[in-house]
C-alpha positions in Angstrom: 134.6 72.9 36.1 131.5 73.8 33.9 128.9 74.8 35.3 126.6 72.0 34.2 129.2 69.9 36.4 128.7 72.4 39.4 125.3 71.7 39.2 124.8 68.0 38.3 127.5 68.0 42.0 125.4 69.8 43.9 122.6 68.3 43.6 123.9 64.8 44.4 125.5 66.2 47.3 122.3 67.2 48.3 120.3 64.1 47.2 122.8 62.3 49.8 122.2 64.9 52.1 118.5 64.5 52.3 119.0 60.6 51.9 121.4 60.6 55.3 118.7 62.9 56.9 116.1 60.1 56.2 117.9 57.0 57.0 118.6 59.3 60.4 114.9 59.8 60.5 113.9 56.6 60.3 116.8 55.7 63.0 114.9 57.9 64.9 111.2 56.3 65.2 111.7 53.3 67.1 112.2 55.4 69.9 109.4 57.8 69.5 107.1 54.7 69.5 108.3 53.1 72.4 107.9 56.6 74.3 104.6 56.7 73.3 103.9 53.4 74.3 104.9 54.0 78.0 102.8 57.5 77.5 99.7 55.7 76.9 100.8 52.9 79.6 100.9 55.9 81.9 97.6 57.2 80.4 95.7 53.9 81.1 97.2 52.9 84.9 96.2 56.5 85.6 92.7 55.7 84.5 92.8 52.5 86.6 93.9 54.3 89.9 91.1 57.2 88.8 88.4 54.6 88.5 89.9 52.4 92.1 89.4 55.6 93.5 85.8 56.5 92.0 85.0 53.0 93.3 86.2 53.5 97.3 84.7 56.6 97.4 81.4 54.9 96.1 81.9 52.3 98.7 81.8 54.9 101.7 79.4 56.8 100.9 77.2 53.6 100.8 78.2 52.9 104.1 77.7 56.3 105.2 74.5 56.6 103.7 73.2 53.2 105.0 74.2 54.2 108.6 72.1 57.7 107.9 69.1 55.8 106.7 69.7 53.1 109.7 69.4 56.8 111.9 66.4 57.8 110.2 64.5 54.4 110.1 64.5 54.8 113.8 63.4 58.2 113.9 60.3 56.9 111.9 59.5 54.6 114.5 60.0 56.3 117.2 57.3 58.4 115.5 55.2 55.5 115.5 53.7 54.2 118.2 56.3 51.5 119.8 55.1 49.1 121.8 58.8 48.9 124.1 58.1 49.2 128.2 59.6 47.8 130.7 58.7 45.3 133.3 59.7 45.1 137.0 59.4 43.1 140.6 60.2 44.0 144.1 61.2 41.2 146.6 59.6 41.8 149.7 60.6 41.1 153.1 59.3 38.4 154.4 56.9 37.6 151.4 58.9 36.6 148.0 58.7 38.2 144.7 56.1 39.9 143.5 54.9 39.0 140.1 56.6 41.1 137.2 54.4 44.3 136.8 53.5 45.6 133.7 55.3 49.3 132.4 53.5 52.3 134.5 51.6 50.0 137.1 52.8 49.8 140.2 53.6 47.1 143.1 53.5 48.3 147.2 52.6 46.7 150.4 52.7 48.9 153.7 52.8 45.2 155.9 56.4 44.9 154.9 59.3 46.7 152.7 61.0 45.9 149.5 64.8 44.3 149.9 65.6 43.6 146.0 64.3 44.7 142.8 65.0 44.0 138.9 63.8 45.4 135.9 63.8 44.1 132.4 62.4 45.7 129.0 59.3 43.5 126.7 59.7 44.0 122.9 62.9 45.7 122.7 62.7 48.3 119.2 64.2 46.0 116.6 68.0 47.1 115.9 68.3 49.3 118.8 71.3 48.2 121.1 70.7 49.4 124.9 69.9 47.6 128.0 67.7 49.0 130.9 70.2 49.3 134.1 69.2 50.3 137.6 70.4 50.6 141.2 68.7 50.4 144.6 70.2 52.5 147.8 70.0 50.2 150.8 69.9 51.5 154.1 73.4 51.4 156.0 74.8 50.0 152.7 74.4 53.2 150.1 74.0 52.5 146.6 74.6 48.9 144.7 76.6 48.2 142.0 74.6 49.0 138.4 72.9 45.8 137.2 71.1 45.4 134.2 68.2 43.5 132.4 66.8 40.8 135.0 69.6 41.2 137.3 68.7 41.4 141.0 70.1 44.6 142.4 69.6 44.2 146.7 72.9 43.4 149.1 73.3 39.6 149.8 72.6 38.5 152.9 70.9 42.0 154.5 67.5 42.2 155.0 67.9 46.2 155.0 64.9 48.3 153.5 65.6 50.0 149.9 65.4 53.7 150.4 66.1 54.8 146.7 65.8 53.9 143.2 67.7 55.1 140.0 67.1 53.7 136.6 68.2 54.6 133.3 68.6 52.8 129.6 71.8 52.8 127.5 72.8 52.5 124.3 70.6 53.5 121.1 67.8 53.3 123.7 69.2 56.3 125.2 68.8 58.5 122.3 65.0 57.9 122.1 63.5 56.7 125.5 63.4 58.2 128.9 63.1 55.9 132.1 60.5 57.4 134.8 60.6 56.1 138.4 58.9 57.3 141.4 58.5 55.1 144.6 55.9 55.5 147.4 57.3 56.6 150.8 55.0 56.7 153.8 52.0 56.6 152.3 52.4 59.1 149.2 53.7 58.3 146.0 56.8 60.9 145.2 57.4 63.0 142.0 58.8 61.4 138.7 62.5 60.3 138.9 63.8 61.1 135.1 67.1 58.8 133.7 68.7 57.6 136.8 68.1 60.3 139.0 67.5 59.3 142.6 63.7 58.3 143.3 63.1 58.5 147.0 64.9 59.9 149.7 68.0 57.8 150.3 70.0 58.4 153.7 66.9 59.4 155.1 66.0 56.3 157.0 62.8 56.6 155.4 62.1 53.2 153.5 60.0 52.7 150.0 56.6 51.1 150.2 56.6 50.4 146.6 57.4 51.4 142.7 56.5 52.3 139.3 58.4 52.1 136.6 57.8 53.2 132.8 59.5 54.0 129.9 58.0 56.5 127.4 59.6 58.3 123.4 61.7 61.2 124.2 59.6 64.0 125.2 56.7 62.1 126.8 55.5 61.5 130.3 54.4 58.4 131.4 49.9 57.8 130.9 47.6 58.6 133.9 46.5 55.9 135.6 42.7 54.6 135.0 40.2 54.3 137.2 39.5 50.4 135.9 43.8 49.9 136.3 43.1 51.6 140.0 40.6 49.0 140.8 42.7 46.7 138.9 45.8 47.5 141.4 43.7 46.4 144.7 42.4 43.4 143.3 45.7 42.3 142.6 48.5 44.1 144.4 48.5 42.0 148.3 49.1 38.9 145.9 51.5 40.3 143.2 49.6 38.6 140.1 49.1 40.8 137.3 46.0 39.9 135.3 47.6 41.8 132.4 50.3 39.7 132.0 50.6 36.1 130.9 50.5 33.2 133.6 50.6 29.2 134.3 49.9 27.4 137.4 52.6 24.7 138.2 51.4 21.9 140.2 53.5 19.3 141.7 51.9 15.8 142.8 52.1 12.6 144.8 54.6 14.7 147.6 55.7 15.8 149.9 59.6 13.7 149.3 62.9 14.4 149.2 62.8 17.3 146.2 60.5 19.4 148.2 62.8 21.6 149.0 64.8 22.0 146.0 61.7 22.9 144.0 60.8 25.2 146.2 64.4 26.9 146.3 63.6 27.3 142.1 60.6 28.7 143.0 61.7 30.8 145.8 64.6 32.4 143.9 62.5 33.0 140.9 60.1 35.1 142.8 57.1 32.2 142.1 54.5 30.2 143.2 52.9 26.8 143.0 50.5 24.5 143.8 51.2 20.9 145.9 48.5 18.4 145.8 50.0 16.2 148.4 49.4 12.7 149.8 48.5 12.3 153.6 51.0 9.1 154.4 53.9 11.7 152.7 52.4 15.0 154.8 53.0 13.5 157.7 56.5 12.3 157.2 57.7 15.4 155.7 55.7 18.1 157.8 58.8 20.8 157.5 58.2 20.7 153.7 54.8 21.7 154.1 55.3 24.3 156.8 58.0 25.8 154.0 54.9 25.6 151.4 52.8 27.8 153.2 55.1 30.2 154.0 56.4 30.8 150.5 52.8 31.5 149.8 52.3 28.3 147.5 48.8 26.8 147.9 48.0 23.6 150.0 46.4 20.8 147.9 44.6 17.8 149.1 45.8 14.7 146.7 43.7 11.7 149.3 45.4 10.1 152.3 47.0 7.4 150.2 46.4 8.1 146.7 42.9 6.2 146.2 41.0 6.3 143.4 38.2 8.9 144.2 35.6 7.0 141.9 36.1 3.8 143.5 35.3 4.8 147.1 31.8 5.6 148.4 30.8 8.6 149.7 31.9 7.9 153.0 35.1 6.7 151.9 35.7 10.0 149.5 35.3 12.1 152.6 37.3 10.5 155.0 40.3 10.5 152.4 39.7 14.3 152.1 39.4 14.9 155.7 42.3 13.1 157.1 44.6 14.7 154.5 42.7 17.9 155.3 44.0 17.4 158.7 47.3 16.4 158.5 48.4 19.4 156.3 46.8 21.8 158.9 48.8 20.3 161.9 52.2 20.7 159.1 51.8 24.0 158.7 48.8 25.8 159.7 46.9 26.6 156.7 44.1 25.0 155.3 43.8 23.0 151.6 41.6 25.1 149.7 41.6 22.7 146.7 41.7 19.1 146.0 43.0 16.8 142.5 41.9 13.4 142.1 44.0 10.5 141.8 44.4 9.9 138.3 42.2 12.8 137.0 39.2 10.8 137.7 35.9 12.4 138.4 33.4 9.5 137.6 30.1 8.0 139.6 30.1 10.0 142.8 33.1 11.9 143.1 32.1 15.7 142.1 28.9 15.8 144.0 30.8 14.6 147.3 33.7 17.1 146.4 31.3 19.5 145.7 29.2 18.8 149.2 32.6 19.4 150.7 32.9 22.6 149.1 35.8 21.7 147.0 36.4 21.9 142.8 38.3 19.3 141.7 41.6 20.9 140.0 42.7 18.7 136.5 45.2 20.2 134.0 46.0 21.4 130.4 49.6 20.4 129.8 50.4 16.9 130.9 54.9 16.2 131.6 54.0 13.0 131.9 57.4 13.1 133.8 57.0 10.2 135.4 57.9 8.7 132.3 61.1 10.3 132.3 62.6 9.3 135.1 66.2 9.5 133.9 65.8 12.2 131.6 64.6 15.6 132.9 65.3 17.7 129.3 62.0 15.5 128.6 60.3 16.9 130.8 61.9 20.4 130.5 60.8 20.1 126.5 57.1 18.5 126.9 56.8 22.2 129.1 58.9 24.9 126.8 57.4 23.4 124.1 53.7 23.5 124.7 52.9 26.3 127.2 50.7 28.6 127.1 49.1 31.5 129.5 46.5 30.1 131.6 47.6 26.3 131.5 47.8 24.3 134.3 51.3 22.5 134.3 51.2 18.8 135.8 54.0 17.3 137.5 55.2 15.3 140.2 57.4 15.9 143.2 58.4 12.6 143.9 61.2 11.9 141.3 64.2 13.4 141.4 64.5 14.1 137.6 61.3 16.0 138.1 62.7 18.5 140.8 65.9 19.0 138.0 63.4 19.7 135.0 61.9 22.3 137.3 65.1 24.0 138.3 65.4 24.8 134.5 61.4 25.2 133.8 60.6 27.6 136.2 63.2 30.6 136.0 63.1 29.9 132.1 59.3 30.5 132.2 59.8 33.9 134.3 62.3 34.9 131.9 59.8 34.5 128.9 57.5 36.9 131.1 55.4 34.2 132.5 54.3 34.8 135.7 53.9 31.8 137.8 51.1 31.5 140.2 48.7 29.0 142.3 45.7 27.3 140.9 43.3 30.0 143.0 45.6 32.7 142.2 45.3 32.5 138.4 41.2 31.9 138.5 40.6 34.9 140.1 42.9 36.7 138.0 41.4 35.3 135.0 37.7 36.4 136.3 37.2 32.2 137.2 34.8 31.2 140.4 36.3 28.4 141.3 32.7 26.6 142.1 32.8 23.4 144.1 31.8 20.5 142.7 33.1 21.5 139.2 36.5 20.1 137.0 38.9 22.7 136.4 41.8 22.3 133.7 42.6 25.5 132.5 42.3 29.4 132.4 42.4 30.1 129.0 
């Protein structure tokens, strides 16, 4: 063969051979593309699971850095000046409830010992969990179960003396407030008690005369006492009303009936006290009601002998009205009327000056039930009072109906609960400053 032949051979051997090589080539790159496909598939789910990730992370530390500026809004305002304290009442043997006394005041009688007590907290720090619980030692009994916030802590059905205290708060409270107690034992007032450690001297037999109660920031103590709250204290503390707090006067007309006494349960239970402007004919059909009046410490009120019309009588008439009621309440229970409420409100033509020759005021109100309107619905009643109250009214109602006596099972422990305490007619003027002067209306003590 030539060697142009050899040649010309060769190279189309070798044009076939690069010609195979490409068709293999492009055999080849269907599969490179699809593997590059699934690498950039991979390439973008990774992303995804990067930027999931990113995003939960994100998510917590939100959370966690809301919950550290939830921590360090409180700190602000516990650096503030918070208006939180608590408020408290002792039962006393023999004498009721006192009135709820205000944080770092105190309540004590020497005539008599405390049996119960119960503690609750005003304007609790917005967003702060925490309840303020307590226990009282009893003597012969040892310490009660822990109650909290309004609950009664005592031992049902003793009338054993308290002879220790403990109180404490809970919850975020704990972290910022402190709870000081002390109690007075024989005469002297003992050290501060600090977060449920034991304030007077239980097993002792020694009993507590009385208790304060405040609750201060972390790393406070509780404020000296004043001289003007000192004077304060013994104007107030034989009748438990605290002219620092917010009161109404409920009165109750037309009785003595067949409710008396479940008012007066209400009223007993919620540590209160009213006023009963009563009718002569009913006095002296229902003398145990009265007697039970008087020894709850609500205040005797003279209503007329048979519910006359005060400005219709003469002056002879008014006064023999007043006096015969006058005496059939003392012969009931013993104590005297120290105030009198016209029939109907009304004061016309003669009826102050002979009230006021008499030495009486006559008593109206501010905040009419009108639940003798209501005679089959007490919520009425319960409403026209939850609705419209306000400290120093004088709360009209009448103890004659029986939906009346129901409306004030729910009024008058929902009234304590909103810090209201409830007192007489002669009990709130004086705390107020008021003379009651005779011869002069009366409707409110605002």
């Amino acid at each position: 063969m030539s060697t142009r032949n050899q040649n010309e051979r060769t190279r189309q051997t070798g044009t076939a051979g690069r010609r195979t090589e490409e068709r293999q080539h492009r055999s080849a790159k269907p599969g490179r593309r699809v593997h590059s496909a699934n690498r950039r598939r991979k390439r973008r789910q990774a992303g995804k699971w990067k930027l999931a990730a990113i995003l939960i992370l994100a998510f917590f530390m939100t959370l966690l850095f809301a919950r550290r500026s939830s921590e360090l809004s409180y700190q602000e305002q516990t650096e503030e000046d918070l208006e939180m304290d608590a408020i408290f009442a002792v039962e006393f043997l023999g004498q009721g409830w006192s009135a709820w006394m205000p944080d770092n005041y105190a309540v004590y009688r020497t005539s008599t010992y405390p049996v119960a007590f119960k503690a609750s907290i005003q304007r609790q720090t917005e967003g702060m969990t925490g309840t303020i619980q307590y226990q009282v030692n009893v003597s012969g009994y040892g310490w009660t179960d822990t109650v909290e916030n309004g609950e009664v802590a005592r031992v049902d059905g003793v009338s054993a003396p308290l002879e220790g205290i403990r109180a404490w708060v809970n919850g975020d409270l704990a972290e910022y407030y402190d709870v000081y107690t002390r109690v007075m034992v024989e005469g002297e007032w003992t050290g501060w008690a600090v977060n449920g450690k034991d304030a007077g001297e239980p097993g002792s037999g020694k009993h507590i005369e009385g208790i304060r109660i405040a609750i201060v920031k972390k790393g406070n103590t509780p404020a000296p006492i004043t001289e003007k709250e000192i004077d304060d204290e013994e104007a107030w503390k034989a009748s438990g009303v605290n002219p620092a707090l917010p009161m109404v006067a409920l009165t109750f007309d037309d009785g003595p009936g067949i409710y008396e006494d479940r008012i007066l349960d209400a009223l007993q239970s919620a540590g209160a006290r009213a006023t009963f402007f009563m009718v002569g004919e009913e006095v002296v059909k229902y003398p145990d009601a009265v007697r039970r009046m008087a020894e709850q410490g609500c205040e005797l009120g003279n209503h007329t002998w048979g519910h006359e019309n005060l400005s219709e009588l003469s002056d002879d008439g008014i006064r023999e009205t007043i006096r015969k009621t006058n005496e059939a309440v003392f012969q009931a229970s013993g104590s005297q009327v120290t105030v009198v409420r016209p029939p109907y409100g009304s004061t016309r033509n003669n009826t102050l000056p002979v009230l006021g020759s008499m030495g009486y005021p006559a008593i109206l109100w501010s905040l009419d039930t009108e639940d003798w309107k209501h005679k089959k619905d007490p919520n009425a009643t319960v409403q026209a009072v939850l609705t419209q109250v306000k400290d120093g009214d004088i709360i009209l109602m009448h103890s004659i109906h029986e939906a009346s006596a129901t409306a004030a099972e729910t009024i008058i422990p929902e009234l304590v609960s909103r810090g209201f305490q409830l007192v007489t007619v002669s009990e709130m003027a004086q705390a107020k400053g008021a003379a009651l002067e005779p011869g002069k209306r009366y409707g409110n003590f605002k």
